[in-house]
C-alpha positions, -999 to +999 in steps of 0.1 A: +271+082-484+262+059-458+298+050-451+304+083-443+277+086-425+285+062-401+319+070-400+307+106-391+277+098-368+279+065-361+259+035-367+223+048-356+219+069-381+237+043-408+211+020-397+181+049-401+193+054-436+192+017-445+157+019-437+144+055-454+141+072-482+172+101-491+169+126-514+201+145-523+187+182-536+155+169-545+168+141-559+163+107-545+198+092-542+216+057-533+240+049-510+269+055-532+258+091-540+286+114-532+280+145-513+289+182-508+287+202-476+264+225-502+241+202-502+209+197-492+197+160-474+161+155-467+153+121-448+121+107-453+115+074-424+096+046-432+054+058-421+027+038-419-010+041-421-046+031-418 
């Protein structure tokens, strides 16, 4: 996924991914998980509190 990624949308958003959590159709996924165009992607960035 992230290979793609960055091959697609370049390294930005490679670099985003590294850093957050991905969920592949409300599922979290890795970085090898293959995708569909069906699919739904939900990016979830790093947050912080206090």
């Amino acid at each position: 996924m992230v290979a793609a990624t960055t091959e697609r949308f370049g390294p930005e958003l490679a670099a985003l991914l590294e850093r957050s959590r991905v969920w592949v159709n409300g599922v979290a996924a890795g970085s090898d998980t293959p995708l569909s165009a069906e699919d739904e992607v939900a990016i979830l960035p790093p947050v912080s509190g206090g």
